[in-house]
N, C-alpha and C positions, 0 to 999 in steps of 0.2 A: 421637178427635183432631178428628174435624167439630166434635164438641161443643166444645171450648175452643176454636175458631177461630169459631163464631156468638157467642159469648160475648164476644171480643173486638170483634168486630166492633160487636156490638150496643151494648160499653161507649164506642165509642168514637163512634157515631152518635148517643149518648144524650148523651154530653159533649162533642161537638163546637164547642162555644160557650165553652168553658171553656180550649178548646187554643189557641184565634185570641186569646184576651187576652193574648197572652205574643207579640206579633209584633218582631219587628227593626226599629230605628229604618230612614229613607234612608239613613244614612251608612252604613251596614253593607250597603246594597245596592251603593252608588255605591264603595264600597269594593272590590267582590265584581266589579264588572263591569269596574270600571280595571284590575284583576289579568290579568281575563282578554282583554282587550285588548292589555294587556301582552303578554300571551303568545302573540297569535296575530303581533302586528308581529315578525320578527326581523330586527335590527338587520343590516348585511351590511357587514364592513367590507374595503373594495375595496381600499382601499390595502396594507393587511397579505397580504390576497390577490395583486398585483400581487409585490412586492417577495419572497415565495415563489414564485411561478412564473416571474419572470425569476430567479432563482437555480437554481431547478431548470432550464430553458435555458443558462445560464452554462454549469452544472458538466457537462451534457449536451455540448456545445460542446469544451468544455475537454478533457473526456474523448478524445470521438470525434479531435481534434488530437493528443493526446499517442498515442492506439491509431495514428492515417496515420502521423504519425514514425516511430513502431519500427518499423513494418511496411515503412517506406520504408526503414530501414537494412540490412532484414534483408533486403530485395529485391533492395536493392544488391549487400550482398556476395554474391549468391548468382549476380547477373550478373558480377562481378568474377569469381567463380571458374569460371564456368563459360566465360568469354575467357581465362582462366589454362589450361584444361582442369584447375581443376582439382576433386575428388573434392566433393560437399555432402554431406557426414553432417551433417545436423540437431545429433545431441548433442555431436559437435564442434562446432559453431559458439557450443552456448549455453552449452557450458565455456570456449570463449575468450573471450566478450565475457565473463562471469564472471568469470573470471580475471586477463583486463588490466586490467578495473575493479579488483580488488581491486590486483593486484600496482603499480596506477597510484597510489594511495592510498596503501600500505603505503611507496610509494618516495617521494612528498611528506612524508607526515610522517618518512620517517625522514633525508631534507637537511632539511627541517625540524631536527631534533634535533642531527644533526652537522654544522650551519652553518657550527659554528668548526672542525671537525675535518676538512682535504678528505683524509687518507689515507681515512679510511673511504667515503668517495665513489668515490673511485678505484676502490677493493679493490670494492665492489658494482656500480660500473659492470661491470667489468672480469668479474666472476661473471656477472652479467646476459647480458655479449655470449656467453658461453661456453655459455651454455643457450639463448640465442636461434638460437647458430649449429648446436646442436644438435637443436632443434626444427625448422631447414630441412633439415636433413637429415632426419630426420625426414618433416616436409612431402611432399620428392622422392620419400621410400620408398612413402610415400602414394598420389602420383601414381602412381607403378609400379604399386601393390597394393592397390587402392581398397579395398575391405572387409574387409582386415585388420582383425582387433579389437587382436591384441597393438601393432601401429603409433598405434592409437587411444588405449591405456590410456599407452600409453609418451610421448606427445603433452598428454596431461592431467598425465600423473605431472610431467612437466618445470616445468610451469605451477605445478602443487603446491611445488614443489621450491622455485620460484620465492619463493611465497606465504612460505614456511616461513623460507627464508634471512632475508628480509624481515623477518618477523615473532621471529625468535628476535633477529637485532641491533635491534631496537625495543624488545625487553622487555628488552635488557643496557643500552642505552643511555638508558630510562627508571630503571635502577637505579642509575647510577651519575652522576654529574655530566658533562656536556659537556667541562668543563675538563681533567677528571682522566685521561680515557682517553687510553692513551697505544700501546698496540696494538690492533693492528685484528683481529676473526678473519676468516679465509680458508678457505674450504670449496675442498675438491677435489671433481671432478665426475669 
């Protein structure tokens, strides 16, 4: 292996004058060096940079504002009930703002739909009170017997109850035209 590598060597000492006739014009040096100029400047653009990092502050901002809100709401009612005396079960409270939000929704679009029809207003009102006054009854048993689970599930069920009425005259009254309804249903409780 020494041997072909003196062999090279020596052909290459020997023709050494024959390899420098073959050199690269300037431009190809002047070529070679703007490349690499190129490449050591990098460009930094500040303003692309600025315009992401005051968004990521915005949304940072924004966030932290909408997390003080809820947490101010739920702080509230927790001082609300506890001047009420009354009971803070956590998973009751994230089923009733859950709940009123829905059941609050479900009751706009559905005077939405029967705008022209007020029996049906009526007759949901009037179901509505019957389950809310049963839900404070409810509530009172509550107060008596705080950690009752069945007063709990029984407190959610009503709310469900709610959602359901709601939701079942929504899906009659998207089937049929406005006009044409001429009785209202009535759930018994």
């Amino acid at each position: 292996m020494e041997a072909n590598k003196d062999k090279l060597e020596k052909f290459i000492l020997e023709n050494r004058s024959d390899f420098d006739v073959y050199e690269p014009g300037d431009q190809v040096w002047e070529k070679i060096l703007l490349k690499k100029e190129q490449k050591k400047i990098k460009s930094i653009n500040w303003f692309s940079i600025s315009w992401k990092v005051a968004a990521a502050v915005a949304i940072f901002f924004i966030s932290l504002w909408v997390h003080n809100l809820t947490s101010e709401k739920q702080v509230t009612r927790i001082i609300i009930a506890q001047q009420n005396n009354e009971p803070v079960i956590p998973e009751l409270q994230e089923a009733e703002a859950y709940y009123t939000k829905q059941v609050d929704q479900k009751l706009q679009e559905l005077y939405t739909y029967a705008s022209s029809n007020p029996e049906i207003k009526a007759d949901v009102k009037r179901d509505l009170e019957e389950l809310d006054n049963i839900y404070k009854e409810l509530k009172n048993d509550l107060n008596d017997n705080a950690g009752n689970r069945e007063i709990i599930e029984a407190m959610i069920q009503n709310y469900r109850l709610k959602l359901e009425i709601l939701e079942d005259l929504l899906s009659r009254l998207k089937n049929t035209d406005n006009n044409d309804i001429k009785e209202t249903t009535s759930y018994e409780l």
